[in-house]
C-alpha positions as CSV (number, residue, x, y, z in Angstrom):
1,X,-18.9,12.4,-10.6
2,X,-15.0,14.0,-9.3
3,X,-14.7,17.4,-10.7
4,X,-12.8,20.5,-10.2
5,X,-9.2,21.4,-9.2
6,X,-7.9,22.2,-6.0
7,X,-6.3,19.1,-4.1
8,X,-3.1,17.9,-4.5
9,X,-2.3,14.1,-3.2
10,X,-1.0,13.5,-6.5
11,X,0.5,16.8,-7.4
12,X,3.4,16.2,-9.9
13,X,2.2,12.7,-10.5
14,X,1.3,11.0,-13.7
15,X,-0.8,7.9,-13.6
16,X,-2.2,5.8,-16.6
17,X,-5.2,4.5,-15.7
18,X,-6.7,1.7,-17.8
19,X,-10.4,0.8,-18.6
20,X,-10.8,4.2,-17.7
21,X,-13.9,5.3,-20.5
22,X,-16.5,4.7,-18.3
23,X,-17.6,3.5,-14.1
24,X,-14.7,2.8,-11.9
25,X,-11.9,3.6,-14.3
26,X,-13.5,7.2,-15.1
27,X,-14.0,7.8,-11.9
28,X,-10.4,6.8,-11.0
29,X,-9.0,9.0,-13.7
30,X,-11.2,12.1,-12.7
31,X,-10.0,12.2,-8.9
32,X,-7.0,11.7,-9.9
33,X,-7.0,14.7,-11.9
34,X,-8.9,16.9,-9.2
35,X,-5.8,15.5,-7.3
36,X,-3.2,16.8,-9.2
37,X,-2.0,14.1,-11.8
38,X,-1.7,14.3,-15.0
39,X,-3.7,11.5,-16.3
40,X,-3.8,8.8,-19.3
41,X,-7.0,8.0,-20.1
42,X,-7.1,4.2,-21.8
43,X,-9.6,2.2,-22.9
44,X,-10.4,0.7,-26.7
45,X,-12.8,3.3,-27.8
46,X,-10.9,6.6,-29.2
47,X,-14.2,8.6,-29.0
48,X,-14.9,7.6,-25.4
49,X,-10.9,7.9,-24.1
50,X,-10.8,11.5,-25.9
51,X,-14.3,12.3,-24.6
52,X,-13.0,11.8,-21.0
53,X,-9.9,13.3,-21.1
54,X,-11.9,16.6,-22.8
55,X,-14.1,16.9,-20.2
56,X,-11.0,16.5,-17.4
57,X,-9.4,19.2,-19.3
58,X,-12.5,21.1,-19.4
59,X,-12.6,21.2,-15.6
60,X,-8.9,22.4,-14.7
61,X,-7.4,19.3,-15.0
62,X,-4.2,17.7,-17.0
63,X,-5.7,14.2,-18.7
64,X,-4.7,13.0,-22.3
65,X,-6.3,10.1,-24.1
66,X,-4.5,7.3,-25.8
67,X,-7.2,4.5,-27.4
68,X,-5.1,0.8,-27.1
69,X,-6.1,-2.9,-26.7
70,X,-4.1,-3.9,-23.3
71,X,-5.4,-7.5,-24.6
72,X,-2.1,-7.3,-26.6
73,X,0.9,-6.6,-26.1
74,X,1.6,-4.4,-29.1
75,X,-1.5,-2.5,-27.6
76,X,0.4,-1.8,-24.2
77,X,3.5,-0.9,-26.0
78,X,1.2,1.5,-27.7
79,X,-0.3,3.3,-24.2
80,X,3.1,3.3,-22.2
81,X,5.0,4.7,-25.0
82,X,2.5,7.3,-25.7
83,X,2.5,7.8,-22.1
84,X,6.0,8.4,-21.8
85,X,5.6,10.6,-25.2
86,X,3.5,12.6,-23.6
87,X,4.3,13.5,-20.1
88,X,8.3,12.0,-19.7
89,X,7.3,9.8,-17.2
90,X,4.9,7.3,-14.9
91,X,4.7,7.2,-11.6
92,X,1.1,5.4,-10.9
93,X,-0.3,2.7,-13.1
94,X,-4.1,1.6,-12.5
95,X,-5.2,-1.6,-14.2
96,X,-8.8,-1.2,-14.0
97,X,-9.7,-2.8,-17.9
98,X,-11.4,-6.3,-17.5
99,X,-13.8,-7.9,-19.2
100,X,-17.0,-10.0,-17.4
101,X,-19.0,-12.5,-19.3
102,X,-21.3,-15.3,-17.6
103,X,-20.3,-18.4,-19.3
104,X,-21.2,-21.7,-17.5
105,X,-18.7,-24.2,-17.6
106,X,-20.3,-27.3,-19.2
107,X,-20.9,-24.7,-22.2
108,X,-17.3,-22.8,-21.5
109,X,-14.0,-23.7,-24.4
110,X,-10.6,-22.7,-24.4
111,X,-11.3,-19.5,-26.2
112,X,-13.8,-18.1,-24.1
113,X,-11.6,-19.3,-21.2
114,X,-8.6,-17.8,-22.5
115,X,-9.7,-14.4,-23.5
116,X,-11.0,-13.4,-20.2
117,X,-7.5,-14.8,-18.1
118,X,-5.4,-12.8,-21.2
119,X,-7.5,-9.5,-20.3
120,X,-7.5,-9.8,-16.4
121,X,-4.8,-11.1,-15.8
122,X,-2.1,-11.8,-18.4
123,X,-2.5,-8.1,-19.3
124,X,-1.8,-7.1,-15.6
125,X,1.6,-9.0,-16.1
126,X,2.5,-7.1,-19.0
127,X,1.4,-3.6,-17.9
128,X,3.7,-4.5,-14.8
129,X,6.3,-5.1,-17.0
130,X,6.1,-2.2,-19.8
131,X,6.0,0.5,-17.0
132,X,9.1,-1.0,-14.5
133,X,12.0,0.6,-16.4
134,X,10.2,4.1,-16.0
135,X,9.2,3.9,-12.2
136,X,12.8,2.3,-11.8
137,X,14.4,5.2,-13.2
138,X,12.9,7.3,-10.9
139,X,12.9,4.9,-8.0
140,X,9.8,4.6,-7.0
141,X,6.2,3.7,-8.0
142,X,2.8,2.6,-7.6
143,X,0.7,-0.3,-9.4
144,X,-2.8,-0.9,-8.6
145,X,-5.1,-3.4,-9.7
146,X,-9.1,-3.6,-9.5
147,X,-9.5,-7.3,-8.5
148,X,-13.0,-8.2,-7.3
149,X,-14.2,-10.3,-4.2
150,X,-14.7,-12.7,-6.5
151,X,-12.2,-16.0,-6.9
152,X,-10.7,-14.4,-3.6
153,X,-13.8,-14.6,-1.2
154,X,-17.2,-15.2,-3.0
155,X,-18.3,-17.2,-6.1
156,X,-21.3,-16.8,-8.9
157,X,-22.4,-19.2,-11.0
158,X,-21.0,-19.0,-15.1
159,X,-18.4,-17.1,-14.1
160,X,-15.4,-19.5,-13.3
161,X,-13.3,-17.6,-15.7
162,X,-13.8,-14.7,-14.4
163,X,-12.9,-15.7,-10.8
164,X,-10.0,-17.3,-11.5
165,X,-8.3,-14.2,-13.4
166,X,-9.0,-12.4,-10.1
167,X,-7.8,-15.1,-7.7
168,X,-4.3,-14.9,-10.1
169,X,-4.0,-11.2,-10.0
170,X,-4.3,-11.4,-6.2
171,X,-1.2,-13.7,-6.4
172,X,0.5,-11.3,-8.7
173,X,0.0,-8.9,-6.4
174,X,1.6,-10.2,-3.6
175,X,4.7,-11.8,-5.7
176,X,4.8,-8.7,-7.5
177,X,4.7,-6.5,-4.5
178,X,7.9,-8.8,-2.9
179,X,9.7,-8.5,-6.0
180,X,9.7,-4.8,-6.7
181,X,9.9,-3.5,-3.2
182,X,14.0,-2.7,-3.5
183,X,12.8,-0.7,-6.2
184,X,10.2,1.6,-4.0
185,X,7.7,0.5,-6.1
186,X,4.7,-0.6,-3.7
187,X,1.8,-3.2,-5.5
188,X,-1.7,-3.4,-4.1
189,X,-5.5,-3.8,-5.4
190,X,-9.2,-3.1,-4.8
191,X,-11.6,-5.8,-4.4
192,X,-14.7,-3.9,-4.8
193,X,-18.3,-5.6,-4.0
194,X,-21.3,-4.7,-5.6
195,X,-21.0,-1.2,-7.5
196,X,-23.7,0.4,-9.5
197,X,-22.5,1.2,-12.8
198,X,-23.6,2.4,-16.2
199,X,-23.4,-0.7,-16.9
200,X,-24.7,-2.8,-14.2
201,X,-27.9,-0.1,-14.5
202,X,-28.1,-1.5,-17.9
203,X,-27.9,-5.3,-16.9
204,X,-30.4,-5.7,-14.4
205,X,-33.6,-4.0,-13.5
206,X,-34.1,-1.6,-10.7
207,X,-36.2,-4.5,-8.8
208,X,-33.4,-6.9,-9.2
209,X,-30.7,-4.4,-8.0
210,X,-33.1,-4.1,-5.2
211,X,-33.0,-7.4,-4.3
212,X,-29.4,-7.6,-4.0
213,X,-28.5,-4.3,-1.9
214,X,-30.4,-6.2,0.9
215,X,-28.1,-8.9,1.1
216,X,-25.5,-6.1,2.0
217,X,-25.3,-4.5,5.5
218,X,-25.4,-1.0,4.4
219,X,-28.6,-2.0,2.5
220,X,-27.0,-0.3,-0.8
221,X,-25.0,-0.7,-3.8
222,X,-21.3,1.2,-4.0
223,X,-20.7,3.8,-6.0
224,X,-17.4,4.1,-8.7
225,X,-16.6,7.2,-6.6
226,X,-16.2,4.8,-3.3
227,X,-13.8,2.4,-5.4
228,X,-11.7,5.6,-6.0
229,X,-11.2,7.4,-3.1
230,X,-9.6,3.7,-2.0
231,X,-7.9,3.6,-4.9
232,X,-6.2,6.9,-4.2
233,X,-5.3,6.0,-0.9
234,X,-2.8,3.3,-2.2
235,X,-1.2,5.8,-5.0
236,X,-0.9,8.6,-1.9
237,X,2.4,8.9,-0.2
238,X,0.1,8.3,2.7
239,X,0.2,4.9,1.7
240,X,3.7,4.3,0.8
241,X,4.6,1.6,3.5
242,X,1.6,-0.4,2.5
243,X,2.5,-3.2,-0.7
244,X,0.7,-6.9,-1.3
245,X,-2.8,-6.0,0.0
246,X,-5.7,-5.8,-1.4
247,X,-8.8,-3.3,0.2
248,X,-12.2,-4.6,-0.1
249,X,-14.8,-2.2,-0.7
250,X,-18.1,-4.2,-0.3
251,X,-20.3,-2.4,2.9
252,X,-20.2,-5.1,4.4
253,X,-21.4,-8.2,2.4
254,X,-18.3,-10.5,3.0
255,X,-19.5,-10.0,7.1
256,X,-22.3,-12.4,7.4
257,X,-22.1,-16.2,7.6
258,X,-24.9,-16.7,4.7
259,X,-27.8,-14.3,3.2
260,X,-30.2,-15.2,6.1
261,X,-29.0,-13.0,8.3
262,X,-29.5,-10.0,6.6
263,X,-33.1,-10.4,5.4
């Protein structure tokens, strides 16, 4: 875990950072703050958005928490006016909120379908939207998206939905990125691979996890903190001639032709 001050690729920044209670979003959120943002810490959970924002706080840096459903748009009004409330402006926005359920398709409805393509993707939309009159005003900007090799590259079973939110916010990206480019506002994502999370910890057992690091060249699963430091990259000014891509982070797994060669 990112801690401590002292860094400063982001000094005088301010970056909302969505989905950010726990794995990749926390991590995002933390370096960001050892880097010199000031931070909004979203997610749906007031406990856990306040919990992480404390403990950024607690370590030198400037975070504050704002609990909001991004699933609506009442809920992003919510986080980018309390955003602006609270720090005047936003310079970096990280959509990193998405939800991942395994639904097979002969057992999928329109529900099921829709609430995963309104939280991954249609949610991206509207964050773009709600936070363009503030990077316009200051003419310039940076929105980044956690996609997922998934729907771009790769496919797993009982998770159609799921791919095809990501395969549409790599397409927003690159529209996106075209469109807002007079305004110095640069659009890119992070495809990550396989990245050990809480959560992932939880879902499958050490044997299975395993299992699946060998199918990947550097024998091993990424780590939130990997997705970050990529993530930062794009909202440096290092990376301010850079808009429409997307950076996978995977060690490796896209490089083989099947899983054969690796075992």
């Amino acid at each position: 875990m990112v801690t401590g001050t002292g860094r400063t690729r982001l000094a005088g920044k301010v970056a909302v950072v969505t989905g950010a209670s726990q794995g990749i979003g926390e991590s995002i959120a933390r370096l960001f703050a050892v880097e010199g943002a000031g931070v909004v810490v979203n997610a749906r959970t007031a406990s856990k958005v306040t919990g992480v924002a404390g403990s950024i706080r607690g370590n030198g840096g400037e975070a504050c928490g704002i609990p909001a459903d991004i699933g609506s748009p009442e809920g992003i009004a919510h986080l980018v006016e309390g955003a602006l409330d609270q720090f005047g402006r936003i310079d970096i926005l990280v959509h990193n909120a998405g939800i991942f359920p395994y639904t097979p398709l002969e057992d999928m409805d329109d529900d099921s379908w829709s609430e995963v393509i309104n939280v991954n993707l249609t949610s991206a939309y509207r964050l773009i939207r709600a936070c363009l009159p503030a990077m316009k005003e200051r003419g310039a900007g940076r929105v980044l998206f956690t996609s997922s090799v998934q729907g771009n590259h790769v496919a797993v079973p009982g998770c159609a939905h799921y791919a095809a939110s990501k395969a549409g916010l790599t397409g927003l990206i690159r529209s996106a990125a075209l469109e807002l480019a007079r305004y110095g506002i640069t659009v890119n994502g992070v495809e990550p691979g396989l990245v050990l999370t809480a959560g992932v910890e939880q879902a499958l057992s050490e044997r299975r996890r395993d299992l699946m690091a060998q199918y990947v060249p550097m024998k091993r699963w990424g780590m939130p903190t990997e997705v970050a430091h990529a993530m930062l990259y794009l909202a440096s000014d290092e990376a301010s001639y850079v808009t429409g891509q997307t950076i996978v982070v995977d060690g490796g797994a896209l490089l083989p032709q099947n899983g054969s060669f690796m075992v």
